[in-house]
NUROMAR-720563 format. One line per 8 residues: number of its first residue (from 1); their letters; for each residue x, y, z of N, C-alpha, C, O. Coordinates in Angstrom, 1 decimal. Layout:
// NUROMAR-720563
NUM> a> X,Y,Z,X,Y,Z,X,Y,Z,X,Y,Z; ...
This chain:
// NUROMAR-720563
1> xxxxxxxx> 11.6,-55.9,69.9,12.7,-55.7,70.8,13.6,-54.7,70.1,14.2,-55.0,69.1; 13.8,-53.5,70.6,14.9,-53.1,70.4,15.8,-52.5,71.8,15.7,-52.8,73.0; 16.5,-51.7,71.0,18.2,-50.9,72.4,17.6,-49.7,71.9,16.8,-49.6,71.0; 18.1,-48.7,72.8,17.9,-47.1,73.0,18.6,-47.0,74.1,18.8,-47.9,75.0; 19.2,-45.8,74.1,20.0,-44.8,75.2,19.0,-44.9,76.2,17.8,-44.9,75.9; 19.7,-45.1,77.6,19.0,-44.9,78.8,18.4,-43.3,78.9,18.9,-42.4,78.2; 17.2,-43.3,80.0,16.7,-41.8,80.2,17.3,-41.4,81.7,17.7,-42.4,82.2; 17.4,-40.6,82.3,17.5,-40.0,83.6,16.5,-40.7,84.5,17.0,-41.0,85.6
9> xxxxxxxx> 15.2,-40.9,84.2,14.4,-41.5,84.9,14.4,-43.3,85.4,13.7,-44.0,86.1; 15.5,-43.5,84.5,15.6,-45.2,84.7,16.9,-45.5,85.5,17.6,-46.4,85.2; 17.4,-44.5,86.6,18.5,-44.4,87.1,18.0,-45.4,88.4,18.9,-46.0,89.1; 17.0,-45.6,88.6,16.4,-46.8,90.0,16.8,-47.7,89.6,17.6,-48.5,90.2; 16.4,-47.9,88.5,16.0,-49.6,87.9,17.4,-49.7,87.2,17.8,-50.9,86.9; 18.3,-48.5,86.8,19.5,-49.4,86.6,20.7,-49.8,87.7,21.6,-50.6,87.6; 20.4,-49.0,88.9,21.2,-49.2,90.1,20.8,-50.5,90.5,21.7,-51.3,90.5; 19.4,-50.8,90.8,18.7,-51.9,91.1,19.6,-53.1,90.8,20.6,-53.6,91.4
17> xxxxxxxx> 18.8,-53.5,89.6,19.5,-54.3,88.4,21.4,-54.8,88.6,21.9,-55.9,88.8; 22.2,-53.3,88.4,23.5,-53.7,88.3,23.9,-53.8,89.9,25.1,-53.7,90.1; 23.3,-53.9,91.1,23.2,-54.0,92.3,23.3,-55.9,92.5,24.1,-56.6,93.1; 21.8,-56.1,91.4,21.3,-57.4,92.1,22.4,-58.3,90.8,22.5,-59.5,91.2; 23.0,-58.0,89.8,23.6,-58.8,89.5,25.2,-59.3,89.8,25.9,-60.3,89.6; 25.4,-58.1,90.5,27.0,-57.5,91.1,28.0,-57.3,90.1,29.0,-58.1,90.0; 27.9,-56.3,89.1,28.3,-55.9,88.7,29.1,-54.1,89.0,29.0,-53.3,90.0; 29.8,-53.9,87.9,30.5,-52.5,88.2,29.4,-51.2,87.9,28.9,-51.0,86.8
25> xxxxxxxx> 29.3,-50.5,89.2,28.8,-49.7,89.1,29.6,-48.1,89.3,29.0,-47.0,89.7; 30.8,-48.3,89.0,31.9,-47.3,89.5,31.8,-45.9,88.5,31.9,-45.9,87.3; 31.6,-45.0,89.2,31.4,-43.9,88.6,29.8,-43.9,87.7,29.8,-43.5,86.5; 29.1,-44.3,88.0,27.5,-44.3,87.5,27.1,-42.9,86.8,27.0,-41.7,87.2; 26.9,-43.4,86.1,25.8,-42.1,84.8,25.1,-42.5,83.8,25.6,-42.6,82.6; 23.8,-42.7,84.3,22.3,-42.9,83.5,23.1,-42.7,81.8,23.2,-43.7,81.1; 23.4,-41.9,81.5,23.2,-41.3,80.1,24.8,-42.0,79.3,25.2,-41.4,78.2; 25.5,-43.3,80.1,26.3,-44.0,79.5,25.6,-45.1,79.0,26.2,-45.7,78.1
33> xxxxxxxx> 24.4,-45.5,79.5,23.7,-46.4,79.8,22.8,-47.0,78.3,21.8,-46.2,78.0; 22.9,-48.1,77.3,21.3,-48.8,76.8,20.9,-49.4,77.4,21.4,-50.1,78.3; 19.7,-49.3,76.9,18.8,-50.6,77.6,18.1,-51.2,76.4,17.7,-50.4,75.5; 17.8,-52.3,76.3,17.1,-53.2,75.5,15.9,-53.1,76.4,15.8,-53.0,77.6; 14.8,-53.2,75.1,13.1,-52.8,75.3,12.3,-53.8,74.4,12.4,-53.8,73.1; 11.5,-54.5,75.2,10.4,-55.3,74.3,9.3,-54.3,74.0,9.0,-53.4,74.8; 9.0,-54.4,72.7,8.4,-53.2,71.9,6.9,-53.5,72.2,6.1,-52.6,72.2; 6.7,-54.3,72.5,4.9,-54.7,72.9,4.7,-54.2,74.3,4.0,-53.2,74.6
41> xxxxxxxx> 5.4,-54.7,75.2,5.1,-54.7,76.4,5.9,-53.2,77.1,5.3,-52.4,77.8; 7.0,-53.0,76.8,7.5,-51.7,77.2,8.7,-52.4,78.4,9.4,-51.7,79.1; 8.6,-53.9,78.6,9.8,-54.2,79.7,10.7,-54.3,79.4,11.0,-54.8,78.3; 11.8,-53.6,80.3,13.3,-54.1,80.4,13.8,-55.4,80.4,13.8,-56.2,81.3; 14.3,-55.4,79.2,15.2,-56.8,79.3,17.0,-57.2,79.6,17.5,-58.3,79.9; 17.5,-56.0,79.4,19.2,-55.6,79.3,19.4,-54.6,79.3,18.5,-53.9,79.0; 20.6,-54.2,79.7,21.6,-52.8,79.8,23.0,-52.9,79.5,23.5,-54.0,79.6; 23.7,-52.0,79.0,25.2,-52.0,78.9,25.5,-50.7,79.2,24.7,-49.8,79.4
49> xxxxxxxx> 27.1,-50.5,79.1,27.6,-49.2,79.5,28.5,-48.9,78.6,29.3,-49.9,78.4; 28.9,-47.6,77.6,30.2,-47.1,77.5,30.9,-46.2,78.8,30.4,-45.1,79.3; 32.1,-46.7,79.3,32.4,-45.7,80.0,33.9,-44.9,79.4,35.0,-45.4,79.5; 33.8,-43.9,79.0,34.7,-43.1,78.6,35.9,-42.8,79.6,35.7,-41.9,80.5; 37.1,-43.4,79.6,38.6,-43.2,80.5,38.9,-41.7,79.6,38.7,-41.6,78.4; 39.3,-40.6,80.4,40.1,-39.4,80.0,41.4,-39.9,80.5,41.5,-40.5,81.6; 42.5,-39.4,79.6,43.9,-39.4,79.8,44.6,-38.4,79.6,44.3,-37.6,78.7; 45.7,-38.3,80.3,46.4,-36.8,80.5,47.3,-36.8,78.8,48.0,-35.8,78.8
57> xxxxxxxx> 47.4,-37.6,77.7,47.8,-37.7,76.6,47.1,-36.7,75.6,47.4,-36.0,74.7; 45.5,-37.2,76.5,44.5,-37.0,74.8,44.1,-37.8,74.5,42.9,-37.7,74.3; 44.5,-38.9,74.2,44.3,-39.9,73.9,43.0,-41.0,74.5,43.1,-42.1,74.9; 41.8,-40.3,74.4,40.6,-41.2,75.2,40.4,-42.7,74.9,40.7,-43.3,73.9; 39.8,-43.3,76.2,40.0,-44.8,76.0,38.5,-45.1,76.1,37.7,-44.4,76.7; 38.1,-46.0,75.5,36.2,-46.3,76.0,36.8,-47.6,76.0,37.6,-48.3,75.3; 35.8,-47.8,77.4,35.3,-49.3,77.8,34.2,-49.6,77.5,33.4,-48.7,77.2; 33.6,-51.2,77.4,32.3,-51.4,77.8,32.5,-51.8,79.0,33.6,-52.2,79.5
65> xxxxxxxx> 31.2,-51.6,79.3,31.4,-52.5,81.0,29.7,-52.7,81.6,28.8,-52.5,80.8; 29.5,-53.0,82.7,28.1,-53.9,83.0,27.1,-53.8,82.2,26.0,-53.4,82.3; 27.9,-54.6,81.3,26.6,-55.6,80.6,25.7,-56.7,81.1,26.2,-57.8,81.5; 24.4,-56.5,81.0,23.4,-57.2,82.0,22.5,-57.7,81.4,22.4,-57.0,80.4; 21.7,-58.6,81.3,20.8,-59.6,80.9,19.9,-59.9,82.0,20.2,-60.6,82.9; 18.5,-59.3,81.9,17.5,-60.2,83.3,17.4,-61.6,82.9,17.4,-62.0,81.7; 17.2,-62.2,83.9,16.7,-63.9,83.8,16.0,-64.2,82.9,16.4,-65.2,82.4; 14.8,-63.8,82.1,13.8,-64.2,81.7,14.1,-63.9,80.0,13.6,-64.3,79.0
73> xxxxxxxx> 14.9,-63.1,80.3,15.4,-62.5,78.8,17.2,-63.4,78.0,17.6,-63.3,76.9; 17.5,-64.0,78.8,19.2,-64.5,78.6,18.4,-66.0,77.7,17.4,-66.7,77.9; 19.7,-65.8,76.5,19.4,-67.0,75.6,18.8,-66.8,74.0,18.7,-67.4,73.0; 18.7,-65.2,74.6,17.8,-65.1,73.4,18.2,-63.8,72.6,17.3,-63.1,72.0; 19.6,-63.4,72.6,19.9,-62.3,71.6,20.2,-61.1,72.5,21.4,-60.7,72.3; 19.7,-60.5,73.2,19.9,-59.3,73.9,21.0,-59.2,74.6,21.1,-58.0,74.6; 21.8,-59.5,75.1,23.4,-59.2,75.2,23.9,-58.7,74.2,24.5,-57.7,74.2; 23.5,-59.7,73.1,24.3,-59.1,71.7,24.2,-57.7,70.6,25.0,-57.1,69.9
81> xxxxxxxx> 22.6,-57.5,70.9,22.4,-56.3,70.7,22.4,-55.4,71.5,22.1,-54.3,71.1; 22.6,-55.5,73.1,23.1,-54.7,73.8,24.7,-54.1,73.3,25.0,-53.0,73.1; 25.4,-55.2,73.2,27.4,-55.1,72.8,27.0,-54.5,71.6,27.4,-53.3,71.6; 26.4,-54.9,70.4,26.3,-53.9,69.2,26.0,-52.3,69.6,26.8,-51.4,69.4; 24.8,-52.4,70.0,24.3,-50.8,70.4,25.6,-50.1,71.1,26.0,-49.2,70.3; 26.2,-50.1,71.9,27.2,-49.4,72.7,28.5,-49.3,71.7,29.3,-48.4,71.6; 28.7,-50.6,70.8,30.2,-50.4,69.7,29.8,-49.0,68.7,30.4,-48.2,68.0; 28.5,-49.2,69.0,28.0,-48.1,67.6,28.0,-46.9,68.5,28.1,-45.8,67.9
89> xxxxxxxx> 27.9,-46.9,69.5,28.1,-45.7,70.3,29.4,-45.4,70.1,29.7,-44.8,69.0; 30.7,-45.9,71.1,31.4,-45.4,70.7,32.6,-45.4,69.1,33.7,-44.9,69.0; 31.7,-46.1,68.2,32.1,-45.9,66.6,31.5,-43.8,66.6,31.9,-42.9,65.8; 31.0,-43.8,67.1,30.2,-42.5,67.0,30.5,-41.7,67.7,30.3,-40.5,67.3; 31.0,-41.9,69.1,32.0,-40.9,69.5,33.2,-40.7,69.1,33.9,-39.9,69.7; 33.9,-41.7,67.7,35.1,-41.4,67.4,35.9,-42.3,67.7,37.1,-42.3,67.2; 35.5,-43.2,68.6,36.7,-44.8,69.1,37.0,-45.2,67.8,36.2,-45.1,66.9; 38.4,-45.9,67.8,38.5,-46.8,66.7,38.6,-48.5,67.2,38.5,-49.6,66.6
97> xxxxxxxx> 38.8,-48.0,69.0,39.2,-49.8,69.7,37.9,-49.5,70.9,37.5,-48.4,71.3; 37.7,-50.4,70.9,36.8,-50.4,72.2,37.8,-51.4,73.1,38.8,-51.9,72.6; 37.5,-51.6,74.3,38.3,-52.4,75.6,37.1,-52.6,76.3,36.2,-51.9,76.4; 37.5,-54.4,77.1,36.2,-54.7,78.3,37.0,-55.2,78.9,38.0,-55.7,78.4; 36.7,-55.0,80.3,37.3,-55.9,81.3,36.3,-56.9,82.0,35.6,-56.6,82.9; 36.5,-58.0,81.5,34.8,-59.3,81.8,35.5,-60.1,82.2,36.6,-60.4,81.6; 35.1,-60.9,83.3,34.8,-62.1,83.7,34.2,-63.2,82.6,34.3,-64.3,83.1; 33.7,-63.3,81.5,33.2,-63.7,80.6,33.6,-63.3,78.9,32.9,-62.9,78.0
105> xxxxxxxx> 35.1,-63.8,79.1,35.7,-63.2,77.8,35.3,-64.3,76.6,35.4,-64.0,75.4; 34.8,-65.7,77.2,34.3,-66.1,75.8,33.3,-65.5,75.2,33.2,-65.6,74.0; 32.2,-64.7,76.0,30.9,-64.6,75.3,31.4,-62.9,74.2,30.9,-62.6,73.1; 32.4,-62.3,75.0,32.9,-61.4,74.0,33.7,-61.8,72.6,33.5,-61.1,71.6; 34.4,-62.7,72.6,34.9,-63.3,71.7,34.5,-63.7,70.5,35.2,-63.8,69.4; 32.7,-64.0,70.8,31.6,-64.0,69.6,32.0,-63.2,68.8,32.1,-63.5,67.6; 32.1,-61.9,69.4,31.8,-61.0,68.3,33.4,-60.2,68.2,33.6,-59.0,68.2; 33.9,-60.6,68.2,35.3,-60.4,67.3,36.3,-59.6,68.4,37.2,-58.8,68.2
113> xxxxxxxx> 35.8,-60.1,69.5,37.0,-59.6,70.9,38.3,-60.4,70.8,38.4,-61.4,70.1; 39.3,-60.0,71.4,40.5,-60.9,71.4,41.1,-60.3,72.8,41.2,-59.2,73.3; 41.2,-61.3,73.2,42.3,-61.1,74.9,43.5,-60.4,74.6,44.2,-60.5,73.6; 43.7,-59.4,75.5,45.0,-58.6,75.3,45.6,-58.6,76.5,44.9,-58.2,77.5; 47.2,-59.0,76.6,48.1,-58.5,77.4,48.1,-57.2,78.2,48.4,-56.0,77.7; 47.6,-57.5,79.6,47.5,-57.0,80.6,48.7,-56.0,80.6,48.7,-55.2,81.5; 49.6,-55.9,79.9,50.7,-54.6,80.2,50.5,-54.1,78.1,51.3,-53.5,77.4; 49.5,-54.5,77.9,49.4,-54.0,76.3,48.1,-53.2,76.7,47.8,-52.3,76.0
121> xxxxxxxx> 47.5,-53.4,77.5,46.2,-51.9,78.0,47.0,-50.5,78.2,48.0,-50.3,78.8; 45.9,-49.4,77.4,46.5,-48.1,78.1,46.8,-48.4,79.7,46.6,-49.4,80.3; 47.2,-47.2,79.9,47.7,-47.1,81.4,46.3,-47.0,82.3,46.4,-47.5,83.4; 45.3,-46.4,82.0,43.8,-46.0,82.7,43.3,-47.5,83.0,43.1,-47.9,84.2; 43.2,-48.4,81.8,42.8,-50.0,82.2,43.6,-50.3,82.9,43.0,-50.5,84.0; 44.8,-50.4,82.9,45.8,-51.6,83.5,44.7,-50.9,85.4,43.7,-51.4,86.0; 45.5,-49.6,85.7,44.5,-49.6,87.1,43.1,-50.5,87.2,42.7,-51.4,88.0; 42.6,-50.0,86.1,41.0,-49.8,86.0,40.8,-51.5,86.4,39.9,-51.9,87.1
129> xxxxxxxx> 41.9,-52.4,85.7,41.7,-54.2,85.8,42.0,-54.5,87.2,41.5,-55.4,87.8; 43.0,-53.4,87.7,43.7,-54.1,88.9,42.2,-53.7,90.2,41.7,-54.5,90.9; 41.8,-52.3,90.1,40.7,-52.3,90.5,39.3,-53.3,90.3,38.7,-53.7,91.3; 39.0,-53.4,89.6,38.1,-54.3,89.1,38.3,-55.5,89.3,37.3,-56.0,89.5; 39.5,-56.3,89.3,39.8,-57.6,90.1,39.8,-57.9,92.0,39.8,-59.0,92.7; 39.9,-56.6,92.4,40.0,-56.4,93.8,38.5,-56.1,93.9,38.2,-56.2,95.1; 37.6,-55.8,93.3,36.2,-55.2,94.3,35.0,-56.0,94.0,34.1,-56.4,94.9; 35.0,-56.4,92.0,33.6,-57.2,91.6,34.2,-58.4,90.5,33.3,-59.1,90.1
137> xxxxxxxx> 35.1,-58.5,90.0,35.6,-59.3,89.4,36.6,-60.0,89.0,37.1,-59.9,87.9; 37.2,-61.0,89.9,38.6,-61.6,90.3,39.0,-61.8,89.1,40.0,-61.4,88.6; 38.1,-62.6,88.5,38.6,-63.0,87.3,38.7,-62.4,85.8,38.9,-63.0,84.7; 38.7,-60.8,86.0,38.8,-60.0,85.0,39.7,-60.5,84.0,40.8,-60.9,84.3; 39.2,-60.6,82.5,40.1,-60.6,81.3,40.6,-59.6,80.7,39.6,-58.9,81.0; 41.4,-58.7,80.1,41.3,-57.8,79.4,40.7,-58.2,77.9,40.6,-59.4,77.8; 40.4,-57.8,77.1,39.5,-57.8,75.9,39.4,-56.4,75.3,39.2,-55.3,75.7; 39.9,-56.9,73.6,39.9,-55.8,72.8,39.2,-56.0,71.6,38.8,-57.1,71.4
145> xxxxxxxx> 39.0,-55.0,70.8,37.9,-55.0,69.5,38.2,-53.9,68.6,38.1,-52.8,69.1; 38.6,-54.0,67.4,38.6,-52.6,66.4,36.7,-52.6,66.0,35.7,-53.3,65.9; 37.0,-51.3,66.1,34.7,-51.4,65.9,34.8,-51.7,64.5,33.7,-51.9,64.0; 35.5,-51.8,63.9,35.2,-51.9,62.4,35.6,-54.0,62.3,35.7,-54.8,61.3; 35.7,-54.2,63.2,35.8,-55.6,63.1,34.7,-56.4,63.8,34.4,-57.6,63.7; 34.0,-55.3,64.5,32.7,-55.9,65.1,31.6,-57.3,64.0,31.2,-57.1,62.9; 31.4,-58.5,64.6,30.1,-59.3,63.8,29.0,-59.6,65.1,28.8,-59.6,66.3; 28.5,-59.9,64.1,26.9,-60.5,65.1,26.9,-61.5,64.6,26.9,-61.4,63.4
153> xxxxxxxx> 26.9,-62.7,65.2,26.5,-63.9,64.7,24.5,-63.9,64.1,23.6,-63.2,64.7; 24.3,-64.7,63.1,23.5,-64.7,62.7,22.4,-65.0,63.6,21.5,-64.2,63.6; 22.4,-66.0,64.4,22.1,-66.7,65.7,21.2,-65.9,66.8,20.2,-66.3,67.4; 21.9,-64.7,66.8,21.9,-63.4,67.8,20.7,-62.4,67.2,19.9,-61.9,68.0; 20.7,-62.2,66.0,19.5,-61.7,65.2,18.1,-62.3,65.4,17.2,-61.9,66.2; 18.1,-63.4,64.7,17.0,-64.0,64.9,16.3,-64.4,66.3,15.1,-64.5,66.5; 17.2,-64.7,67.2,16.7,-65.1,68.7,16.1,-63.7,69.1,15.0,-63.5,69.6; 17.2,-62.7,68.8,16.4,-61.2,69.1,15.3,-60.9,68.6,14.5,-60.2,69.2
161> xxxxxxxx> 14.9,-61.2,67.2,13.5,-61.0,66.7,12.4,-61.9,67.4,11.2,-61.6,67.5; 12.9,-62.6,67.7,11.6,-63.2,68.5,11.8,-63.8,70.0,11.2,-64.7,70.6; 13.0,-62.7,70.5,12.7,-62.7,72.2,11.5,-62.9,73.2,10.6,-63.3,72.5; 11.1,-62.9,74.2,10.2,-63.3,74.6,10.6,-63.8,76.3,11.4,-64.7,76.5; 10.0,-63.3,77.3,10.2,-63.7,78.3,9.7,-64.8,78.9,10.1,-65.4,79.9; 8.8,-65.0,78.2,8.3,-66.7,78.8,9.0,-67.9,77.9,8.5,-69.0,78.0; 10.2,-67.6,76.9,10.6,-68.3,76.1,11.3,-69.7,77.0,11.4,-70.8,76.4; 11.5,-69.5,77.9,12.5,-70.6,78.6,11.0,-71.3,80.1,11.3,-71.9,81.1
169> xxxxxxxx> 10.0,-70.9,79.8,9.0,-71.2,80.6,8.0,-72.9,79.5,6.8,-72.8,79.4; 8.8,-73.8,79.1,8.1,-74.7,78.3,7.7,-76.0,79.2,7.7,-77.1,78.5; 7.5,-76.0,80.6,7.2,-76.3,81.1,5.3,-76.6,81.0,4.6,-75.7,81.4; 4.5,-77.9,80.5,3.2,-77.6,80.3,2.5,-78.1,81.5,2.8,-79.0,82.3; 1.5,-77.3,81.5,0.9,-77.4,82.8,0.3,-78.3,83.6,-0.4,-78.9,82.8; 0.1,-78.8,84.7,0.0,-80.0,85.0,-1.7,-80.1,85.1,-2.6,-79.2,85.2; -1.7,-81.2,85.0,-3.2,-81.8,84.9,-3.4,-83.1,86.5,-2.6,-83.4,87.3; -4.9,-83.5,86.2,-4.9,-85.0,86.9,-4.3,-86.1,86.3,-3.8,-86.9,87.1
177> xxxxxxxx> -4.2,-86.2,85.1,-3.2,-87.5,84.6,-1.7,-87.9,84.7,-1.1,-88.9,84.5; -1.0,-86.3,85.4,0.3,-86.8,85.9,0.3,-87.1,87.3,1.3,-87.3,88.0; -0.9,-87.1,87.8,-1.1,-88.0,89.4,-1.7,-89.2,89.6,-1.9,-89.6,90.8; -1.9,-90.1,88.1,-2.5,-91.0,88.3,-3.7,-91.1,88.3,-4.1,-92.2,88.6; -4.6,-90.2,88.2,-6.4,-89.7,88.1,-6.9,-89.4,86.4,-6.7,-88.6,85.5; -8.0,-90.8,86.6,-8.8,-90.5,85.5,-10.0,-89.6,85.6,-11.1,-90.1,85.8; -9.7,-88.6,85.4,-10.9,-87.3,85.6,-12.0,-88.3,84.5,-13.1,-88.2,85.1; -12.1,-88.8,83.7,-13.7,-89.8,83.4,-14.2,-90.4,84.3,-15.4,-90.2,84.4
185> xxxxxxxx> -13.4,-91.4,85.2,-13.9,-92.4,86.3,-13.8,-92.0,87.8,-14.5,-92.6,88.6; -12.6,-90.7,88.0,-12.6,-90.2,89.2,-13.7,-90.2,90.2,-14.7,-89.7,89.6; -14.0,-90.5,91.2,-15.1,-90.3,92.5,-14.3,-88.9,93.3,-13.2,-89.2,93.9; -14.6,-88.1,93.3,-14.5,-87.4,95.0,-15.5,-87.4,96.0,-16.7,-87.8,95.8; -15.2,-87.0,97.0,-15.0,-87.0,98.6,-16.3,-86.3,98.4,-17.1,-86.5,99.4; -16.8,-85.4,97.2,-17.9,-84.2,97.8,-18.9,-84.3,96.2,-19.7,-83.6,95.5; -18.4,-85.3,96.1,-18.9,-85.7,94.7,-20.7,-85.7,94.7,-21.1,-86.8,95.2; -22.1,-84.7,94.2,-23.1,-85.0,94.6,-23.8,-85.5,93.2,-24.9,-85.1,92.9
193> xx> -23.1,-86.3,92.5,-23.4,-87.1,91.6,-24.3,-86.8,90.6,-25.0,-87.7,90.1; -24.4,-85.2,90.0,-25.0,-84.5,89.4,-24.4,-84.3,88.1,-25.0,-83.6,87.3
């Protein structure tokens, strides 16, 4: 498993995706975009976004924003190395704070987010929340991070080294003995006793 920068060509499957989970798709561009990739098979398991706010200061703001998990992949680390991958993005474009506006401010808080005072956001967020609570996320938090404060729980590594999409499939398969049928003594209907 690892994360890599989205390509141009995976602009279906990320509309798709942040469509079917209803998330923010405001202002879309492929090349803000990771995705987490199972190294065997080549499937998509997660995506995240930096989106870069310009301000009439200078002063640029980065968000993360639709961070996504498919079903088959949640539980098992890739959110977290999705959030890593994009902090190191913008550690790399020069951020020193990253900002999220989530509905799910505990799961940011893992990794060393803190709730911030909705009138302590630049001025681009404060809109950006008021928007974002009106179209896909009522319950927007604000959320902040110095990247140099960024952790990964230990937890988050190891689940990621051995991701797996049938991980939550431990369901074993049914036989005649959970119906009451002794396949030794059974008779059938078409039985030609051979």
């Amino acid at each position: 498993m690892y994360v890599r920068d989205a390509k141009n060509r995976e602009e279906v499957w990320l509309l798709d995706h942040i469509e079917e989970m209803g998330l923010d798709e405001t202002a879309f561009r492929s090349r803000d975009y990771v995705i987490a990739i199972d190294e065997e098979t080549n499937e998509k398991a997660g995506f995240g976004r930096i989106r870069i706010h310009k301000t009439d200061e200078g002063e640029d703001v980065c968000e993360l924003t639709s961070i996504g998990v498919l079903d088959d992949w949640r539980e098992q680390g890739v959110g977290a190395h999705v959030v890593e991958r994009l902090i190191q993005k913008a550690g790399d474009e020069g951020f020193d704070t990253v900002y999220s506006l989530t509905d799910e401010p505990t799961y940011l808080q893992q990794f060393g987010f803190d709730r911030t005072d909705p009138a302590d956001l630049p001025e681009k967020l404060r809109d950006r929340l008021d928007e974002k609570r009106e179209m896909s996320a009522p319950e927007a938090a604000p959320m902040e991070l110095s990247v140099a404060a960024f952790t990964m729980p230990g937890k988050f590594r190891e689940a990621f080294k051995r991701a797996d999409p049938d991980e939550g499939d431990d369901e074993p398969e049914e036989g005649p003995e959970d119906f009451g049928i002794d396949p030794d003594e059974a008779t059938y209907k078409y039985d030609t006793g051979r």
